[in-house]
N, C-alpha and C positions, 0 to 999 in steps of 0.2 A: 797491717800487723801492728797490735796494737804497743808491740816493745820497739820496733822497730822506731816509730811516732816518737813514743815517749822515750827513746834514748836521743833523735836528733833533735827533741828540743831541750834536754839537758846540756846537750856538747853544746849547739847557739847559746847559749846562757852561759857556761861553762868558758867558751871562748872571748864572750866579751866581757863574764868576770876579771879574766886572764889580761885582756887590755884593759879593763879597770884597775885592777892590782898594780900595775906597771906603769901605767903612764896617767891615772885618774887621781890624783889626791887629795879630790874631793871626797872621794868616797871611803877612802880607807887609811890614808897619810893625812898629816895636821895639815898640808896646804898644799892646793895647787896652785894659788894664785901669785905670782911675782909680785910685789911690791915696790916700784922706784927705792935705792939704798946709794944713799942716803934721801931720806923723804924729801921730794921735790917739789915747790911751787909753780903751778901756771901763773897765767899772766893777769888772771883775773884774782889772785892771791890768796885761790885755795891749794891744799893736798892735791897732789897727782892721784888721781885713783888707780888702782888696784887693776891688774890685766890679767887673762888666764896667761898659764909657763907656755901650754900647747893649744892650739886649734883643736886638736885631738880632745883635751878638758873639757872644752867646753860639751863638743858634740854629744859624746858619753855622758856627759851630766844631766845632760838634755834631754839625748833618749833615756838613761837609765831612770829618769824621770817621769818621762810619760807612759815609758812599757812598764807594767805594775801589775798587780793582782786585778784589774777588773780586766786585764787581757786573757787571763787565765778563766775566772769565773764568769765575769758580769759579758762580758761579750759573746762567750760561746751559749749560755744559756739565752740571752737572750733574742739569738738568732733562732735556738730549737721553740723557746715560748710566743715566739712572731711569724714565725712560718718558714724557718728555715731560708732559702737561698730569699724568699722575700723580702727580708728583712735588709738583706743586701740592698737595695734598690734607694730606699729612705737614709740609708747608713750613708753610702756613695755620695748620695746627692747633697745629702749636709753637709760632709765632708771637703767638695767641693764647696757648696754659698758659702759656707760658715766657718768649719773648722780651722782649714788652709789660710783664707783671709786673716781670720781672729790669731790664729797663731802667728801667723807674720805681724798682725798689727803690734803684738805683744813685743815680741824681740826687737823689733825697729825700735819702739818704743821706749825701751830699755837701755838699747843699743845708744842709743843717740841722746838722751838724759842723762844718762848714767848714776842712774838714781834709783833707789827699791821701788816698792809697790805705789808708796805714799809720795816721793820722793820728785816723782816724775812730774804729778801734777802740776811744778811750777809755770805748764803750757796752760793750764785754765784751772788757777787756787780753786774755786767754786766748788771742782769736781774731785778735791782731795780727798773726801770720804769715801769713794770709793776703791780708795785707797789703803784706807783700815777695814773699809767690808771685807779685802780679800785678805788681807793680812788675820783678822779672825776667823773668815773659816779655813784659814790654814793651820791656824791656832787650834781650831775645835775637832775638825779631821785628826789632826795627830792625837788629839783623846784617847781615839779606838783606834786608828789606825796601828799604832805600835803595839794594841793590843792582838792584833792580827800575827806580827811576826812573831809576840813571845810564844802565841799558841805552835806555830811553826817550830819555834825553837826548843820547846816541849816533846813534841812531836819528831822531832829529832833525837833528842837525848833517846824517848823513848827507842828508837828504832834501832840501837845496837842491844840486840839482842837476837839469840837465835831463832826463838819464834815472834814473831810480831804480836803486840797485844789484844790486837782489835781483831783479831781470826775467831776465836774462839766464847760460848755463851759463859762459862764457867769459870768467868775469874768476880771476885769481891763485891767492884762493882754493878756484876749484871742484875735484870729485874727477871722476874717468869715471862716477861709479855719477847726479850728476846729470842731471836730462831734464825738461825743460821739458814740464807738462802739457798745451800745448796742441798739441805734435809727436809725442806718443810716446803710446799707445793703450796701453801694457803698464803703465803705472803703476801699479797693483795691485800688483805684483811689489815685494814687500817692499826689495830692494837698491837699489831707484830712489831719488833724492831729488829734490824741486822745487831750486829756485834760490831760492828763498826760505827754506828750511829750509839749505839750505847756508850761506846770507848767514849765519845769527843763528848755527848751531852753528858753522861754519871761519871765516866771515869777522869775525864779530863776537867770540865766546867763545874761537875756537882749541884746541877739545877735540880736534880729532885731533894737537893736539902733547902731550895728558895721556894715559897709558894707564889711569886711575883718582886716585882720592882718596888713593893712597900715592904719586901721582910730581904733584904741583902744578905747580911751575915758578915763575918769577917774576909778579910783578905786570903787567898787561899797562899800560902808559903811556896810552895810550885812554880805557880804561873808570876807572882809576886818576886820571886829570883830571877825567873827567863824573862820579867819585864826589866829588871833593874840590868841586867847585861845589855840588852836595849838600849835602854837609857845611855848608859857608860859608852855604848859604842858611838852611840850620837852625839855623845857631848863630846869625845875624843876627836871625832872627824868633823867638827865645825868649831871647833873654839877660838881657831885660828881664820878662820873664814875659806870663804873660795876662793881660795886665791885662785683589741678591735683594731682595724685595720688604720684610723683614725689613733688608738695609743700606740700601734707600730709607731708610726713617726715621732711622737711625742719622745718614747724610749730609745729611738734612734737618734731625737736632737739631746738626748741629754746622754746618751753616751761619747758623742763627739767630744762635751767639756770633762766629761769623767777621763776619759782616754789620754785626751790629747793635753790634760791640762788648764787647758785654758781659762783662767778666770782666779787661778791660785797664787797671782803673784811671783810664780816661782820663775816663770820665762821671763818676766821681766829682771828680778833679782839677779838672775844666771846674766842674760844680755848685757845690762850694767856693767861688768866686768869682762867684756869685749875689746878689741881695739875701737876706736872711733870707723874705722875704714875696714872693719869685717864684711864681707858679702854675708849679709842676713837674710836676705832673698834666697840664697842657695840652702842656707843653715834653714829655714823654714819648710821647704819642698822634702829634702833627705829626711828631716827626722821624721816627720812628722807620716811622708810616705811609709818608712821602716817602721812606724807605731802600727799603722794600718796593717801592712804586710805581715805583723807577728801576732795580731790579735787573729789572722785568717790561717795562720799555721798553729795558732792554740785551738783556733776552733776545728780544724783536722782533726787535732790530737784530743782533741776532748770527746768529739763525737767517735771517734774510733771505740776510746774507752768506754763511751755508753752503751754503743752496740757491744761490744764484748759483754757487759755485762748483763743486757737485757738477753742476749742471745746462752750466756751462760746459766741463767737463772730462769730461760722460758717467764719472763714478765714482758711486759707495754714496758716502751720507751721512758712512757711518763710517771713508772712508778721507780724509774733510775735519776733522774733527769732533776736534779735544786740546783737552788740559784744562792749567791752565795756563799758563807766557809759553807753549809753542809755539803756544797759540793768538791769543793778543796779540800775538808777535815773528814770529810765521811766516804764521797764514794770515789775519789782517788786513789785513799790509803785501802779501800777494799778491793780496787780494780790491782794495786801492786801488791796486795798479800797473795796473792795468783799466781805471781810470775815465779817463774824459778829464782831462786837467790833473792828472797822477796826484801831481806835485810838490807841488803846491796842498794837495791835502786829505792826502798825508803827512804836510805839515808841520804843519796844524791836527789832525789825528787825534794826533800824538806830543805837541803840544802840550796836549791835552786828558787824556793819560796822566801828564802829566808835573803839573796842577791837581790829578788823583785822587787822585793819590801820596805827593805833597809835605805837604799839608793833613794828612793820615791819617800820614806819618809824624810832622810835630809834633805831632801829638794822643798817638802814644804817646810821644814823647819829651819832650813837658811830665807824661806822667803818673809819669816815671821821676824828675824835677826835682823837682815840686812834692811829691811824696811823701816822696822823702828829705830836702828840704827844710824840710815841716812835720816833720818827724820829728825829724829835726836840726838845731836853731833855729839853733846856730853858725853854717850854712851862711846864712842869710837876709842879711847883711850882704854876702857873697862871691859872691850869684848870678852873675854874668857868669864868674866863675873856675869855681864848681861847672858851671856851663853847660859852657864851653868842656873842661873834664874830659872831661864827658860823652863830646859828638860828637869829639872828636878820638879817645879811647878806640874809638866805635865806629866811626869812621873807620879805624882801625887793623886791627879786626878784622875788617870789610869788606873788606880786602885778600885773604884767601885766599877771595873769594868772586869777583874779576875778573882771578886767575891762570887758565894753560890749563884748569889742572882742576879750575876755581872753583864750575863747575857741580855738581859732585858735592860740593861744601863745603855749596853753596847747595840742592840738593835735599834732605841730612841737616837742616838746621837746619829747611826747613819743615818736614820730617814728622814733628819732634818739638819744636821751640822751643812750640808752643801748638796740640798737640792735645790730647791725654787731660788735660795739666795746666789747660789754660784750663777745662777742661767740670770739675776736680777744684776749683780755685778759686771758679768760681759756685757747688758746692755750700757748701761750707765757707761762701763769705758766705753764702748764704741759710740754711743752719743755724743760723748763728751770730745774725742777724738776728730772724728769725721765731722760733725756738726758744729762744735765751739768752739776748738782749736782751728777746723779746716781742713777737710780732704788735702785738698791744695798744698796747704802749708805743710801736711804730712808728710805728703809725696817728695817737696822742695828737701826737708829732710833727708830723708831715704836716699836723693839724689844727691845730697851733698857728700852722705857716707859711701856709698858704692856707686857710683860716677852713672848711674841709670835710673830714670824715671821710672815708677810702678804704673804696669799697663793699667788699661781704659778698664778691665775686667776686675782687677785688685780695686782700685775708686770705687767701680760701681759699688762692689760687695762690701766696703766699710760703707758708703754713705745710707745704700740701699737697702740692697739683698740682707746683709746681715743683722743690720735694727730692726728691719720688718720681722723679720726669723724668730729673733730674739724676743722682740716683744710679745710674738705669737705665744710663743714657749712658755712666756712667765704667768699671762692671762689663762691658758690654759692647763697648766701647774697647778695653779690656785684654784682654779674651776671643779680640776678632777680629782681633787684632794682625797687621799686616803690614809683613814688613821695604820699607825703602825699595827704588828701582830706580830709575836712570834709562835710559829705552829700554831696551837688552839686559845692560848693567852692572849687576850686583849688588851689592851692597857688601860687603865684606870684614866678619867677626865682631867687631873689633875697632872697625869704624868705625860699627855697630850700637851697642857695649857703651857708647862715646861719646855715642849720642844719647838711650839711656835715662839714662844719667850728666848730661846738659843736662834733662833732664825730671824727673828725679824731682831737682834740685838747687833746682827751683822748689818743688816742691809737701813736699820738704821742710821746708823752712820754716814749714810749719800744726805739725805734731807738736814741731819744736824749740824752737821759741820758747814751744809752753804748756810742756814741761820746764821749760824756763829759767825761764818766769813763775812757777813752781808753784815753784818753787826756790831762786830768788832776790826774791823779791818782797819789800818792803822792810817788811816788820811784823816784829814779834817774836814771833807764834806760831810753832809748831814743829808744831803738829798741820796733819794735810794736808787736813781736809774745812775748816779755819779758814782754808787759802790757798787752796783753790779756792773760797770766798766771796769773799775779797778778786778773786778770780781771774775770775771769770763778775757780779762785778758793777762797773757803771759806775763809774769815779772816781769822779764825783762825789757818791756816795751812798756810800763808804766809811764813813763815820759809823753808818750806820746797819747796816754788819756788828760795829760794834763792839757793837751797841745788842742783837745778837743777829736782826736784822731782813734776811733773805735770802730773796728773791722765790722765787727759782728752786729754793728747797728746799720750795715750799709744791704742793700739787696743783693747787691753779685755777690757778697760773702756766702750767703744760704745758698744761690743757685748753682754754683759754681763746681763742677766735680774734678 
């Protein structure tokens, strides 16, 4: 029953708003996070940092982070575009090498540094650019990402009213080529469109006044409002901080990092302000299980609504079935203009997009703060100003994303802001991790903070399992490249040249920064295997490259799991 579905995943969502509200102030109060009062020195004669108030903070932040809109859209469609339960099998399996590993490497990580994205690498300077890779496409995702919830938040307003807008051919916006699926038997026919696909493309976007990505148009006032509430919400809740059977898999290994997070900086940011002695091991397994678990009870709930609608409209599965907002903006709000009291569960369905959204944007938008922030101590006095930087910033540039031809701004940036760079990022950390730092030395961590070594199974999969994976991913990314599209629009060579120019400006940053290090590093040797010791070994054990004493030049370092 397809109300039945879609009511108990509003109450789930509904409920953990409810303990977001209440005990999260990360999400919706100026702070969760306790601060030592009056500010306290360690021993080493910096700041006490910063701790979440509750155990509860953290978790919620965590999950409210990684359960997000691609649990709603990109998961369940991509299980009906892969073969269904098949899809499963690739999904699990990475889930297990890759996801689970990577996700714990990230919190420990964090946990135990206690330092942003960039922050952390004082384990091996060399590998601090990959530091900034994640911190920019955390940067470049919030572009469109927040343009996702204004549409939601759009989409809300509209829904208090007695008839829903997108029911009917006959309002302003519509073209001749609409036809209401349940009068018109020819639907199949490609030039048709529902009224609910018109609503989101002419009524809401205004793409038939863009002829593409070279003629924009102004800001639309509408979506330009429901962005700037946005904005204001996110700068209110962080100012103060926290306190082919062959691309089956391919789309399988890159939904693990889209899902779970991983590669955005934000697990580590979040872990940073941990106790030192938090079980991370346990916080790694629970959430990251309950991501999984809610993307297989949205994909219930989504297939439910597809059959309803295919079964209501006598069409193929595949002529109901997008990936993407049209399937959040188009045949959601169609499948609930059905229901009885269709106003009703509009406005609790946009409101549940709009919990998904929100949480998951300040997760990457504290991972972009806290990062440059630990990074650049001057800033720690001035967060409310660095803050407001920020989201006004990306405020700004969200605007050619809610022009007529914002859609095609907003199609380029997903399909390259954090694809091939994110899966290039995890590798680079886990190289840099398991190989330069040292399984080893990882593990000795982890043990020092929760009084238990990580099994033989967690080793293998950062040294092993997970690089190989990874690197698989990134080689065949590149391989099987495909230019953007939206519907029948292609994009122009030059608006391609743009988006590999946004991608590789992130993963840039891994190779310049170790030049830089290797270069400028602040010793007086001149010889260059004397600064890539300095280079590949932790601050704090500088001392001991003077001593002649370098881990990573001996052979048990490499073999060693």
């Amino acid at each position: 029953d397809p109300v039945a579905l879609m009511s108990s995943l509003v109450l789930t969502k509904a409920v953990e708003l409810t303990l977001v509200k209440e005990q999260n102030g990360v999400q919706f109060t100026s702070s969760a996070i306790v601060a030592p009062a009056p500010t306290q020195i360690n021993s080493s004669g910096e700041e006490e940092r910063e701790t979440w108030g509750k155990k509860i903070d953290f978790l919620l932040s965590v999950i409210g982070f990684a359960v997000d809109l691609a649990n709603v859209w990109r998961f369940p469609y991509l299980c009906y575009k892969n073969g269904g339960g098949a899809f499963l099998v690739p999904y699990l399996f990475f889930m297990v090498i890759a996801g689970m590993p990577l996700f714990y490497m990230e919190l420990a990580l964090g946990q135990y540094n206690r330092e942003g994205a960039a922050g952390v690498w004082k384990i091996c300077p060399i590998f601090k650019g990959v530091g900034f890779t994640v911190i920019l496409i955390s940067l470049y995702v919030g572009f469109y990402y927040n343009v996702i919830i204004s549409w939601a938040l759009f989409y809300l307003f509209s829904s208090f009213t007695s008839e829903l807008p997108w029911v009917h051919c006959n309002n302003t916006w519509n073209s001749p080529n609409c036809s209401d699926w349940a009068d018109n038997s020819s639907i199949g026919d490609i030039y048709k469109a529902t009224p609910a696909q018109e609503y989101f493309e002419r009524g809401v976007l205004h793409i038939q006044d863009s002829n593409g990505i070279d003629d924009l148009g102004r800001p639309r006032w509408q979506l330009t409002s429901c962005l700037a509430v946005v904005i204001v919400l996110l700068y209110f809740s962080l100012w103060k901080g926290v306190k082919t059977s062959g691309k089956v898999w391919i789309e399988a290994a890159t939904q693990i990092c889209f899902s779970l997070g991983v590669g955005f900086g934000v697990l580590i940011a979040f872990s940073s302000y941990n106790k030192f002695s938090n079980n991370c091991y346990r916080d790694a397994i629970i959430t990251s299980s309950i991501n999984s678990l809610t993307s297989f009870f949205s994909g219930f709930v989504v297939f439910s609504f597809l059959g309803y609608m295919s079964h209501k409209h006598n069409v193929a599965l595949d002529k109901v079935a997008r990936d993407g907002a049209g399937l959040v903006f188009v045949i959601y709000p169609e499948a609930i203009a059905t229901l009885p009291g269709s106003s009703v569960w509009a406005v609790i369905f946009f409101i549940m997009l709009l919990t998904l959204g929100i949480d998951s944007a300040m997760g990457g938008m504290e991972s972009v703060i806290t990062g440059l922030i630990d990074e650049f101590k001057c800033l720690h006095k001035h967060r409310e100003l660095f803050t407001l930087f920020i989201v006004v910033s990306t405020f700004l540039i969200s605007l050619f994303c809610v022009t007529n031809g914002g859609m095609y701004v907003f199609t380029l940036l997903d399909h390259f802001a954090a694809g091939t760079s994110i899966l290039f990022g995890v590798l680079i950390e886990a190289i840099g991790i398991a190989w330069f730092y040292g399984v080893d030395r990882f593990s000795d961590d982890i043990e020092e903070m929760i009084g238990q070594r990580p099994g033989l199974y967690w080793r293998l999969c950062w040294k092993f399992v997970s690089p190989c994976f990874l690197l698989f991913m990134v080689v065949v990314s590149f391989a099987t490249f495909n230019p953007p599209n939206y519907g029948t629009y292609s994009f122009p060579p030059w608006a391609n040249m743009v988006g590999w120019c946004l991608a590789i400006s992130s993963m840039s940053m891994v190779p310049l920064y170790a030049i830089y290090k290797l270069y400028y590093l602040n010793v007086s040797t001149f010889l260059l295997k004397q600064r890539l010791a300095y280079a590949i070994t932790p601050e704090t054990e500088h001392h001991l490259v003077d001593n002649g004493e370098v881990r990573q030049f001996t052979l048990q370092h490499w073999l060693v799991v």
